[in-house]
N, C-alpha and C positions, 0 to 999 in steps of 0.2 A: 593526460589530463586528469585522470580517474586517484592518481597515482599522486598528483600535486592538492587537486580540493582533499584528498584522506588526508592528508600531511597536516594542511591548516585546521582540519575539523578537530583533528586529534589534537592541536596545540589550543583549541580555543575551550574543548572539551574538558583537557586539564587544568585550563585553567579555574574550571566550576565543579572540579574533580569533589571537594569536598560537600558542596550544596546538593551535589546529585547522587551521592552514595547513598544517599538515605532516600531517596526517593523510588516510590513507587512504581512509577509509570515505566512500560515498556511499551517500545517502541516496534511497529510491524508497516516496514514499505512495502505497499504490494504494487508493483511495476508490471508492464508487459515486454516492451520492445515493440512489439506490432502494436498501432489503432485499432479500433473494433472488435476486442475479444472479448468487450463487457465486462470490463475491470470495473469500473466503475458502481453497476449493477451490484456486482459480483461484492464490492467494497461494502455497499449501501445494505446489503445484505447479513452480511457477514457480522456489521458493526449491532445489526438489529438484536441475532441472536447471540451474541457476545452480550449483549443489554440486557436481553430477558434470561440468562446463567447470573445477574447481578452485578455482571462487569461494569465501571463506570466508563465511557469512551468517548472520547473527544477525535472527530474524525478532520483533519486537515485537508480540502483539496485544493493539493500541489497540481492540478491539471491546467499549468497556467495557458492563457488563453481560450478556451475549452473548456471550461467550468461548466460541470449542471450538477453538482452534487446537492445542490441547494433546491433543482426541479425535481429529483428523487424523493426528497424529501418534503416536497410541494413548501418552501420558506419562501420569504424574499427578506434575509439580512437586511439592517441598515448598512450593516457595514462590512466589510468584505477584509481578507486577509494581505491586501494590499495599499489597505488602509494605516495595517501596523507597518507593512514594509516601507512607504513614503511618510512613515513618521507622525503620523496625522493621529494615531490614536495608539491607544496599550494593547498587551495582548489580550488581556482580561476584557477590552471593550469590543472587540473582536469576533467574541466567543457568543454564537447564538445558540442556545436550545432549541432543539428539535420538540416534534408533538411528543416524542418517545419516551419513557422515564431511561435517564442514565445515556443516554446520545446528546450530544454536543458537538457541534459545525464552527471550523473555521471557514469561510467559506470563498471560494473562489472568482473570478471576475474575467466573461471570456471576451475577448478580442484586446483581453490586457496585451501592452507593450514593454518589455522589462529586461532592455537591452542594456541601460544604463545599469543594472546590480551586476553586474560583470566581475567575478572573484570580491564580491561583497561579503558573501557568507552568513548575509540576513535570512537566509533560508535556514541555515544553522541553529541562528541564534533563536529563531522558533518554537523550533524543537527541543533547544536549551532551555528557555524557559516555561516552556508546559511542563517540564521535566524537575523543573525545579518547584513550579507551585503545589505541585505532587497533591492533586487534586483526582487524578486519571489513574485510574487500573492502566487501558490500552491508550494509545496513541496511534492513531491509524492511520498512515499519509498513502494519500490516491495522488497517485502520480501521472505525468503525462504521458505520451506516446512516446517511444525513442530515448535515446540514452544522452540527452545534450546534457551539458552540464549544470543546469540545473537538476536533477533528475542527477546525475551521479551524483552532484551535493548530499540528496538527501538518500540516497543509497550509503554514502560513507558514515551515514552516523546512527546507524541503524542495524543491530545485530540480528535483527528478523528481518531479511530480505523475502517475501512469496512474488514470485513469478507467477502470473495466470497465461496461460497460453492457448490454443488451440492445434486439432491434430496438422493447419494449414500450413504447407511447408514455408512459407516465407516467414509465419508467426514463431516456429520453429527455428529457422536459422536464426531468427534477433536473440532468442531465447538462448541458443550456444552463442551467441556473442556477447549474450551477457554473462555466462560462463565462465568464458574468455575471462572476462574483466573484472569481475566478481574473487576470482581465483586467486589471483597477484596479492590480494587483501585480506579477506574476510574467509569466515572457516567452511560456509556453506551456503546454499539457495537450498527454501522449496522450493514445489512446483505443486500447482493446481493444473488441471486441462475444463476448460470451459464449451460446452456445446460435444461432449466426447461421449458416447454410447454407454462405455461402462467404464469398470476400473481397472479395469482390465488392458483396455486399448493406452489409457492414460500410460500404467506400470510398463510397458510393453515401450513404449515412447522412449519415457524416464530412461529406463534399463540401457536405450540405446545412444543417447545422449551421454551417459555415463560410459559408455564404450569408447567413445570417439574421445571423450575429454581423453580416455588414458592411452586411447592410439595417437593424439597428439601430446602425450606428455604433461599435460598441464598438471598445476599443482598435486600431490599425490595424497595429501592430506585435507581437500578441499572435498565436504560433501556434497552432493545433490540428492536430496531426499522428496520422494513424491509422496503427498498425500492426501489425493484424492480427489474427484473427478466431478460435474456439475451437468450432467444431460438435457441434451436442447428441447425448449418447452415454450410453446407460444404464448401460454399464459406469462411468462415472464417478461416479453417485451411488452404486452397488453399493460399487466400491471406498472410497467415505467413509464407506460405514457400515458395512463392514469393517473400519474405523481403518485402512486402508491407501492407499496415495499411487499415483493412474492411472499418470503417468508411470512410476513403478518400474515397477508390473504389466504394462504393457504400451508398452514401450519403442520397440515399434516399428510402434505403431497411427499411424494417419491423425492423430488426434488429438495424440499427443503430437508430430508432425512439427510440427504446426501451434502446438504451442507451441514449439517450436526457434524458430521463423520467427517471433515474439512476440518474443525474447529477443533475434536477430538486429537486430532494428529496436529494442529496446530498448539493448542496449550502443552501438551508434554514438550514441543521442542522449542518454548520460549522461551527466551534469554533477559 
């Protein structure tokens, strides 16, 4: 499946090969595989201090059905990103401002239904055109749980794949199945560890993942590179259900240092 949406991404890609040469915008999926390792948080977070470095960013949540990217950010959209997908509206009308200077929400619609986009590749075309308005430094799509094809859609068109994961073994096996799948294609994955002690445990993880890839053989030119880790703090679920952003509120916690250091090892290996 993984293997057939690259194919059409890459033909629909070329064919805008020339509007998007010139553009700006790069593109950062961060996916998990497991539910509940606060990708999202972790998304909402990321996009904040990416903002205040000057970055401009337009954060998409692809969390279809499942949407709260817009409760993170205490919004209520008029209009939602499934708006532009049923035609109803542009993407420019789409696009809501956050309170943040330089953050920008596409923004998601949960107990959406969206069986009918089936090898549509409107998820694509999305991503095509923020890329062409080249109005965005980052483009940041928060993706869903699992790897359905939706979610592989917007993995194939995207040369920053970050994984956020945690140390829990079943968070872990999705994480080598995305691997797996990631390998056949694409040159590399990060990897974040979310709720993990130090950096230590995270490196420690990485290191062994990358073992198993090469005891199964997998691509041999295929990187996994880790870069760094997020320790668990109650103030951060406090502040989410606050509708307010850790990073803001506590600017200068352990925590947010340690996403600086996420963002450091992210910008050098952006594509």
């Amino acid at each position: 499946m993984f293997n057939n949406i690259s194919m059409q991404a890459s033909k629909l890609i070329n064919l805008t090969k020339k509007q998007n040469r010139k553009s700006k915008s790069k593109i950062i999926t961060i996916t998990s595989g497991k539910g509940g390792v606060g990708k999202s948080t972790f998304t909402a977070n990321i996009a904040y201090l990416l903002a205040r470095r000057g970055f401009k960013v337009v954060i998409v949540d692809a969390d279809i059905g499942l949407a709260n990217m817009q409760v993170l950010f205490d919004i209520r959209p008029k209009l939602t990103l499934f708006d532009y997908i049923e035609g109803r509206n542009t993407i420019n009308e789409v696009i809501t401002q956050t309170s943040f200077e330089n953050i920008s929400l596409i923004a998601g619609k949960s107990g959406y239904q969206y069986a009918n986009l089936s090898n549509s590749l409107v998820l694509t075309r999305i991503v095509d055109e923020l890329k062409n308005m080249n109005l965005y430094d980052i483009i940041l799509i928060d993706t869903g749980a699992g790897l359905n094809e939706y979610v592989q859609e917007f993995l194939s068109v995207s040369e920053n794949v970050l994984a956020l994961t945690t140390t829990d073994p079943s968070a872990l096996t999705d994480v080598y199945a995305l691997i797996k799948m990631l390998a056949l294609n694409k040159e590399k994955l990060l990897i974040c560890f979310n709720h993990t002690k130090n950096y230590q445990i995270g490196e420690t993880i990485s290191n062994s993942l990358v073992n198993l890839a090469k005891k199964n053989r997998l691509n041999p030119n295929f990187m996994v590179k880790y870069i760094g880790n997020v320790s668990t703090s109650s103030n951060i679920s406090t502040t989410s259900r606050l509708r307010k952003l850790f990073a803001h509120e506590f600017e200068n916690d352990e925590i947010t240092r340690q996403l600086h250091k996420v963002i450091d090892s992210l910008l050098i290996d952006l594509r």
